[in-house]
C-alpha positions as CSV (number, residue, x, y, z in Angstrom):
1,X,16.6,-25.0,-162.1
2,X,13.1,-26.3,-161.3
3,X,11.2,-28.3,-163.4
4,X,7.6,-29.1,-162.9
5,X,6.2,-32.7,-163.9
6,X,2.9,-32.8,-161.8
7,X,0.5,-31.5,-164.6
8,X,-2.0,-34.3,-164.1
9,X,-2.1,-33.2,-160.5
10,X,-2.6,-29.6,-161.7
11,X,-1.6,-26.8,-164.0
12,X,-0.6,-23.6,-163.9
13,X,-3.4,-20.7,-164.5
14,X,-3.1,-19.5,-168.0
15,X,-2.5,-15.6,-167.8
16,X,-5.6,-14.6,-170.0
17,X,-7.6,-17.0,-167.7
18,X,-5.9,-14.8,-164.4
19,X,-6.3,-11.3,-165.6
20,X,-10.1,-12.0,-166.5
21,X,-10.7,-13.6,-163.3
22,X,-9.0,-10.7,-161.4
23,X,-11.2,-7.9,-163.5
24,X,-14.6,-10.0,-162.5
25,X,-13.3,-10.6,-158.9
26,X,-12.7,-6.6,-158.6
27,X,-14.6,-4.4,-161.2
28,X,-17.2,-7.0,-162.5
29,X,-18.3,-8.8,-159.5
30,X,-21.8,-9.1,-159.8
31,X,-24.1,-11.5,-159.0
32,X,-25.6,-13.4,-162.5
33,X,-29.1,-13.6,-160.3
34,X,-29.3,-9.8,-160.5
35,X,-31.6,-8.1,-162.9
36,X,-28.7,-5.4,-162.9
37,X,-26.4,-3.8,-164.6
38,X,-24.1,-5.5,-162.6
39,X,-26.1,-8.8,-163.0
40,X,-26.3,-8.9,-166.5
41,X,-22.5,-8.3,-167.0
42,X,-21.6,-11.0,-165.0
43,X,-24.4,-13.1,-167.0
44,X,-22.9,-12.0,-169.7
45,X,-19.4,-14.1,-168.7
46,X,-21.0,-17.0,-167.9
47,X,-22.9,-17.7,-171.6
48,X,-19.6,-16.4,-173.0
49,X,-17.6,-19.1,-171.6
50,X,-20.5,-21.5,-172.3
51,X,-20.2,-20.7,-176.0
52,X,-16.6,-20.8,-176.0
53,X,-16.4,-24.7,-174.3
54,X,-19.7,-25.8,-176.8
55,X,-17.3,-24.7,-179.6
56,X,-14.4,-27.2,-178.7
57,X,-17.1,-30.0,-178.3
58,X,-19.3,-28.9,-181.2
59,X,-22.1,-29.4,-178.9
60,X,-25.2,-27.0,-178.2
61,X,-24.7,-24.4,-175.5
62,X,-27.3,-25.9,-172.9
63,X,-25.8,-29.1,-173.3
64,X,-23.0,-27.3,-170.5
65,X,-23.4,-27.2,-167.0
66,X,-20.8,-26.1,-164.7
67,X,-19.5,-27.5,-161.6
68,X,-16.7,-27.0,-159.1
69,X,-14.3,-29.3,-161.0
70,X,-14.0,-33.4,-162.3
71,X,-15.4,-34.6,-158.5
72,X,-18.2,-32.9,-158.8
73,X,-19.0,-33.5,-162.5
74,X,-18.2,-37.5,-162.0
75,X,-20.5,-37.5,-159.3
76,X,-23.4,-35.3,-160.5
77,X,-23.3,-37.8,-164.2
78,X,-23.2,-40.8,-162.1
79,X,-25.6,-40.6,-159.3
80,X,-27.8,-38.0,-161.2
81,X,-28.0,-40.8,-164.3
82,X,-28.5,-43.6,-162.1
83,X,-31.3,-41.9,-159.8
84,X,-33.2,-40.5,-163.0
85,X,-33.1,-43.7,-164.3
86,X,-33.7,-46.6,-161.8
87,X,-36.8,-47.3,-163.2
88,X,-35.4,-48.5,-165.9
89,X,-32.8,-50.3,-164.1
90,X,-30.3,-50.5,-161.2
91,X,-27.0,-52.3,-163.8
92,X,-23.9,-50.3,-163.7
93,X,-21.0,-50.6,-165.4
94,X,-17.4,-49.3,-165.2
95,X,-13.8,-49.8,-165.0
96,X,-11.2,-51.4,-162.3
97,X,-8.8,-48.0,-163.1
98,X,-11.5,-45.6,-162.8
99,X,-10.4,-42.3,-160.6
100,X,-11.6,-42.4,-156.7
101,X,-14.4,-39.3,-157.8
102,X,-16.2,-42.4,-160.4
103,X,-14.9,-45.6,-158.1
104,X,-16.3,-44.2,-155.3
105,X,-19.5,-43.1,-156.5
106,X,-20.4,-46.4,-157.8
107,X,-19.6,-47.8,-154.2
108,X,-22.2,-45.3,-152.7
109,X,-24.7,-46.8,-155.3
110,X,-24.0,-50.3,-154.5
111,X,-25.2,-49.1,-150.8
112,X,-28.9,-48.0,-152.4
113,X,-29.5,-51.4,-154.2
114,X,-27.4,-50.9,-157.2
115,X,-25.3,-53.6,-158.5
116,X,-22.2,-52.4,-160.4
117,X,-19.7,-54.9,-162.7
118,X,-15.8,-53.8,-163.1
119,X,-14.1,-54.6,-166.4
120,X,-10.6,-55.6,-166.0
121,X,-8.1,-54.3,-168.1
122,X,-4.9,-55.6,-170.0
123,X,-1.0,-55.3,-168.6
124,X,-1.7,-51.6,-171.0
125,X,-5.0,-50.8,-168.7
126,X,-7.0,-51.1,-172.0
127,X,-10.2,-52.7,-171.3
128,X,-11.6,-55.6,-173.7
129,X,-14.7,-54.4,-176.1
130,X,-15.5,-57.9,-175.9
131,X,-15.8,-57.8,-172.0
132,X,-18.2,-54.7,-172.4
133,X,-20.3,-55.9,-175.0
134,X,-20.9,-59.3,-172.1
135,X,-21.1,-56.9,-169.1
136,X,-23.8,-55.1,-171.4
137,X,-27.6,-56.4,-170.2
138,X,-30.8,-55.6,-170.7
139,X,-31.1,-53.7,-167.2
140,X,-27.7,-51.6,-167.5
141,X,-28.7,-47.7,-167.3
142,X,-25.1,-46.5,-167.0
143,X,-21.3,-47.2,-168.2
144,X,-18.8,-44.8,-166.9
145,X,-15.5,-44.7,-168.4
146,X,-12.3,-42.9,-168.3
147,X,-11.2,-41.8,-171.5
148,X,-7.1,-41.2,-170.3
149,X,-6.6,-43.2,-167.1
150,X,-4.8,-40.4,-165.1
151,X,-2.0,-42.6,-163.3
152,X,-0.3,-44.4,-166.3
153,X,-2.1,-42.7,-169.4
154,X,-3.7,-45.6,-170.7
155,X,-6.3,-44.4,-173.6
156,X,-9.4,-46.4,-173.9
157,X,-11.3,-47.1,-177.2
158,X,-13.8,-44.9,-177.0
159,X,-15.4,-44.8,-180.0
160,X,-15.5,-48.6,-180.1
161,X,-16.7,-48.9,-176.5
162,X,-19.6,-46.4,-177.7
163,X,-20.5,-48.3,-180.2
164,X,-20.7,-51.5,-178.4
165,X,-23.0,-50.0,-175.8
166,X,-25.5,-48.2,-177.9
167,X,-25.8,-51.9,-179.8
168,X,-25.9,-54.3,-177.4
169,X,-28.7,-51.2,-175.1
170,X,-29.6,-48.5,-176.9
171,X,-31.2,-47.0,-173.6
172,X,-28.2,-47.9,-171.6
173,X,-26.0,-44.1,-170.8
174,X,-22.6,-43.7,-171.3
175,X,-20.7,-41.4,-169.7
176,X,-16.8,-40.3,-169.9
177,X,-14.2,-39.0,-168.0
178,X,-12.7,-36.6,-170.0
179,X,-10.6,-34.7,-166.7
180,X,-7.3,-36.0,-168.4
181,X,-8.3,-36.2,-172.4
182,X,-9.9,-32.4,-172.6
183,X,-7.7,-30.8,-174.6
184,X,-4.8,-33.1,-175.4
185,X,-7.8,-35.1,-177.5
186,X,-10.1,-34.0,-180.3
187,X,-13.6,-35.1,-178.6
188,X,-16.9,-34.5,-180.6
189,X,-19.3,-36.8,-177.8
190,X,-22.0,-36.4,-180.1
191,X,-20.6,-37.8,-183.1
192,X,-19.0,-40.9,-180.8
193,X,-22.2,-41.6,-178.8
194,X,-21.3,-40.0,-175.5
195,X,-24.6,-38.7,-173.5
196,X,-22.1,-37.3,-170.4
197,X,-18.9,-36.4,-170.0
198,X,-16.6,-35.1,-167.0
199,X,-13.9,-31.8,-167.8
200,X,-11.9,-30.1,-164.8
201,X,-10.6,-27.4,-165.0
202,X,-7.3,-26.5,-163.3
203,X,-5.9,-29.6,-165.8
204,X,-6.0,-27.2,-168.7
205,X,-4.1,-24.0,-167.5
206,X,-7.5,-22.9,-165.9
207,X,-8.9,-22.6,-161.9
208,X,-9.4,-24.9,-159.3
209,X,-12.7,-24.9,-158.3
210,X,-14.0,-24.8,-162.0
211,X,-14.9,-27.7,-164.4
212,X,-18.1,-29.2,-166.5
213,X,-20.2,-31.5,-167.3
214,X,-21.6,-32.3,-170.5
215,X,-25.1,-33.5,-170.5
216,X,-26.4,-34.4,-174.1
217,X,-29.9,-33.4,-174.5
218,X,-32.7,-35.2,-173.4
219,X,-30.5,-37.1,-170.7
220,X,-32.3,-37.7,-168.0
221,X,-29.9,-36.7,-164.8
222,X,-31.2,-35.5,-161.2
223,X,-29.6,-32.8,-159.7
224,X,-27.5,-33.7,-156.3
225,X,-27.4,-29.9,-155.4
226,X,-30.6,-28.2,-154.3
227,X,-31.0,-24.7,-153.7
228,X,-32.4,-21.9,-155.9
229,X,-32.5,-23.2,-159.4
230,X,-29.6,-21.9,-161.3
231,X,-28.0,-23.6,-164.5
232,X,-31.8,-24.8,-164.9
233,X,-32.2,-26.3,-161.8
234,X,-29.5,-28.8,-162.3
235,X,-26.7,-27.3,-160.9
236,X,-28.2,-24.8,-157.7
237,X,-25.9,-22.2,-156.3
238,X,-24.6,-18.7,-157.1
239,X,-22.2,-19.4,-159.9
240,X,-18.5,-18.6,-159.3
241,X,-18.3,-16.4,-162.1
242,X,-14.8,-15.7,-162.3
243,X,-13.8,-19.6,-162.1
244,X,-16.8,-20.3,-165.1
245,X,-15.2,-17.3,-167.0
246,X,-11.7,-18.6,-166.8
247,X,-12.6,-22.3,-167.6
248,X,-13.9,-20.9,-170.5
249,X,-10.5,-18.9,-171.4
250,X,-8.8,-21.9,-170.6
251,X,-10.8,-24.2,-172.7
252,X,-10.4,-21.9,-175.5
253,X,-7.4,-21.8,-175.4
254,X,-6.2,-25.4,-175.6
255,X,-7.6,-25.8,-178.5
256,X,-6.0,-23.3,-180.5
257,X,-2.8,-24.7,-182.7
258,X,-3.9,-27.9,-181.3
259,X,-2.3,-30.2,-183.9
260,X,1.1,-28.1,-182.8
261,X,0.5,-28.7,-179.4
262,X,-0.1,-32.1,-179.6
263,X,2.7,-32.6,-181.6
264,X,5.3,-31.4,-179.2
265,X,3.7,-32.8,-176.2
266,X,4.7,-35.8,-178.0
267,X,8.2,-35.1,-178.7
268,X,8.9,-33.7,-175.2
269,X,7.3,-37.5,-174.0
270,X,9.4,-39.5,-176.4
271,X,12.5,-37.5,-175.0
272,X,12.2,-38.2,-171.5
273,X,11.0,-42.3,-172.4
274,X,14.1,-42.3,-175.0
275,X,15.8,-41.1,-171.3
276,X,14.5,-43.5,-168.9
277,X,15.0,-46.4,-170.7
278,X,18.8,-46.1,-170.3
279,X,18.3,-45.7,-166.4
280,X,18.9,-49.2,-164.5
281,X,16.0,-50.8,-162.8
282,X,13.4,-48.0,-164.7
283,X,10.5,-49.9,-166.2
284,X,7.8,-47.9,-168.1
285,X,4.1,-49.2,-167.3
286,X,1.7,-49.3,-169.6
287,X,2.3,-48.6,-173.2
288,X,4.8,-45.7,-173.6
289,X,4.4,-44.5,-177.3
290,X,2.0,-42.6,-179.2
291,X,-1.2,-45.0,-178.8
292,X,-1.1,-43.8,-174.9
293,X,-1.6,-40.5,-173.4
294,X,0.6,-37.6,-174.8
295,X,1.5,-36.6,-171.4
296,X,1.6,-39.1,-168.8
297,X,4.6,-41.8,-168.1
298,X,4.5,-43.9,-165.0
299,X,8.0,-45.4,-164.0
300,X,9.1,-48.1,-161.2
301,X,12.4,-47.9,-160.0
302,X,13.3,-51.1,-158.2
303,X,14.5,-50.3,-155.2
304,X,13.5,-47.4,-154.0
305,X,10.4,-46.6,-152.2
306,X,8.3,-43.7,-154.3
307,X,8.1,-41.2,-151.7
308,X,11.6,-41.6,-150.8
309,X,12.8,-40.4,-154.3
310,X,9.9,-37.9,-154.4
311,X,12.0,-36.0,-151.2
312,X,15.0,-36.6,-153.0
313,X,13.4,-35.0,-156.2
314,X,11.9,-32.3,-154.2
315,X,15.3,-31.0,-153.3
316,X,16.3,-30.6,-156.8
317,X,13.2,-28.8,-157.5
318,X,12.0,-31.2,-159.8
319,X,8.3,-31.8,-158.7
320,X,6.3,-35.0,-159.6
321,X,3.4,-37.5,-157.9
322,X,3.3,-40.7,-156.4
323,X,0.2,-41.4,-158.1
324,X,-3.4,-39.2,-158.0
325,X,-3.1,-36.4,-156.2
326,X,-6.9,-36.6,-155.6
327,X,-6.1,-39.7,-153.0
328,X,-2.7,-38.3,-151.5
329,X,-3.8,-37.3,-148.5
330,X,-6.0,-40.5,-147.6
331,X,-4.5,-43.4,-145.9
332,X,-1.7,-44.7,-148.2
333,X,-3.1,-47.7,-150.1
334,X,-1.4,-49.4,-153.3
335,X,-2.6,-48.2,-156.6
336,X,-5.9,-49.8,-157.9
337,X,-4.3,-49.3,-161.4
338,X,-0.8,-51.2,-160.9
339,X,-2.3,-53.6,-159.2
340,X,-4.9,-54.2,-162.0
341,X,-2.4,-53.9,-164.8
342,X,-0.5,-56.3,-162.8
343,X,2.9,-54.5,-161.5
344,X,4.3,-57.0,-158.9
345,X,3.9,-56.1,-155.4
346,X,7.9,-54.7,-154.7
347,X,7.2,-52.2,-157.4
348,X,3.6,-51.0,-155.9
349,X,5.8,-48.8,-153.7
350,X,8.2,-47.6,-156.5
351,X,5.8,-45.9,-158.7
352,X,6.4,-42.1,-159.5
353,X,4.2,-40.3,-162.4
354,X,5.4,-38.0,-164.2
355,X,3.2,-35.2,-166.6
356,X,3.7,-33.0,-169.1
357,X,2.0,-29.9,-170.2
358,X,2.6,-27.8,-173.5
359,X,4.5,-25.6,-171.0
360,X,7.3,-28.3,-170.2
361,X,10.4,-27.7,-171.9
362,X,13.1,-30.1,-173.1
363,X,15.5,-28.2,-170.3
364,X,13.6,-29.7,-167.8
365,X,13.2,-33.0,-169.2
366,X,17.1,-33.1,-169.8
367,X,17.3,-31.7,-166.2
368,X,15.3,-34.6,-164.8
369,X,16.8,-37.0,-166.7
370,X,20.6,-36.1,-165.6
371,X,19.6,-36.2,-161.7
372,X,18.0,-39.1,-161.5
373,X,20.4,-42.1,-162.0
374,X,22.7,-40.0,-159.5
375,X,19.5,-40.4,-156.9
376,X,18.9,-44.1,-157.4
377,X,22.9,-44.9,-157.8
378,X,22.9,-43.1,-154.3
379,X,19.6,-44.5,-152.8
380,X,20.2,-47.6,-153.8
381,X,23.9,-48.0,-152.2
382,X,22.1,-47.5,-149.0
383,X,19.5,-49.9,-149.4
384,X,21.6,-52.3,-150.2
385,X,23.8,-51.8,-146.3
């Protein structure tokens, strides 16, 4: 059989998400520019699916701007917040398990005078509230963090962190990434004190090439696209209709029966972590019960190199991740995350995630679960000669 445990990489397309796309890719195809027929039917898609993702935020309509995906979003909230707002100051602040799209954009700010502090986080990849509220100053115009670190599923308070920030600077931003927490959390980023925050889309059964970002009103954020002034000037290009009406499908979606949902994404989790822990040499990082991430384990399997038993995996059918897909193909580096959660260097290389989605059933996770000690019984023999 195959079973698929890569959903943090991506998920499959939903099929109400495909069959609209497919009808606005080959009856409704017009451009939203157009003062049309054709034009206004496509508009017509786009403040649909705006509606329908305000809904599951309860935030206003033109709080929503699309973008091609979490990359994009992370980098139009960080470098649009910090640009708009150097006047007010050039103090960042973020996390040391942020994704590469956040991590790297705070870099590229360091290089135009910005100074940016990390907060370190526990052996759970929790950061401290009380190291936020000193990393804090008078001069900080941003704080970017993730709300579900996508490698180990690590949930971050929040609320708390929100709280601290808005006390300590009331000017200061903050701004989430949600590309992991959309729809496996209840968000309301109004009610918690969150002025921006990241969503992609293909995490949530919808497109590639489609995703969000929520911009709270009266944030001031520049625009890093220029061109003919769509989405109000912050977002310029013709919008990919099809993707933005399929996000919106997508986003809908998730939410309904969400308490169900949530509940069995649970259940399949505790299965395969109730699994694991009888496999030799399996250690779990990060916190493994329901105060972490519904659908994201990280193991280590001393012994065995990660992309070794991802092959051996492979052959099975059974399809998981190293670590985030977004950084795959760059030169192979160890995980910021492990190392700042503090897994010991032989077990860098031994790291495999796997993730759920509401699709997963408990024949997979059984499935999984039965061929892996027969892997690591076998790779480790030949190791050992």
């Amino acid at each position: 059989m195959e079973a698929y445990l890569d959903n943090s990489a991506t998920t499959q397309c939903g099929k109400q998400a495909c069959e609209l796309m497919m009808r606005i890719l080959t009856t409704d195809y017009g451009n939203p520019s157009s003062l049309h027929l054709k034009g206004l039917e496509a508009e017509r898609y786009i403040r649909n699916a705006r509606e329908q993702i305000a809904r599951t935020l309860k935030a206003d309509e033109k709080e929503i701007v699309f973008t091609s995906g979490g990359t994009e979003s992370n980098n139009l909230a960080i470098i649009g917040a910090a640009m708009a707002n150097r006047r007010a100051g050039t103090h960042l602040v973020t996390t040391a398990i942020e994704h590469p799209s956040v991590r790297n954009a705070m870099e590229y700010l360091k290089g135009q005078g910005f100074e940016v502090t990390y907060l370190p986080v526990d052996k759970y990849g929790i950061i401290s509230i009380e190291d936020l509220r000193e990393a804090v100053r008078e001069d900080t115009i941003l704080v970017s963090i993730m709300q579900i670190n996508n490698e180990i599923g690590a949930v971050e308070p929040i609320e708390e962190a929100a709280e601290c920030i808005k006390k300590k600077n009331p000017l200061a931003l903050f701004h989430v990434d949600a590309v992991q927490s959309y729809g496996k959390m209840k968000i309301n980023p109004k009610r918690t004190g969150i002025d921006l925050l990241s969503v992609s889309g293909h995490k949530i059964h919808g497109p590639k090439g489609s995703g969000f970002l929520y911009i709270r009103e009266k944030t001031k954020v520049n625009p890093v696209i220029f061109g003919g002034g769509q989405q109000r000037g912050m977002r310029s290009g013709t919008e990919n209709v099809p993707a933005i009406a399929g996000l919106g499908a997508a986003a809908a979606e998730c939410y309904e029966a969400f308490e169900e949902k949530s509940r069995r994404l649970y259940e399949i989790k505790e299965l395969f972590v109730n699994g694991i822990g009888q496999i030799e040499g399996a250690t779990v990082n990060g916190r493994s019960g329901r105060e972490a991430a519904p659908h994201i384990v990280s193991v280590s399997f001393a012994g065995v190199r990660s992309e070794v038993l991802l092959h051996d995996l492979e052959q099975r059918q059974i399809y998981v991740s190293a670590g985030s897909a977004c950084s795959s193909n760059t030169k192979k580096k160890a995980s910021a995350t492990l190392k700042a959660i503090g897994v010991r260097g032989e077990l860098l290389e031994s790291t495999v995630r796997f993730s759920f989605s509401v699709r997963t059933t408990k024949e997979e996770i059984l499935y999984v679960l039965g061929e892996l000690p027969q892997i690591l019984e076998l790779r480790r023999k030949y190791t050992r000669r």
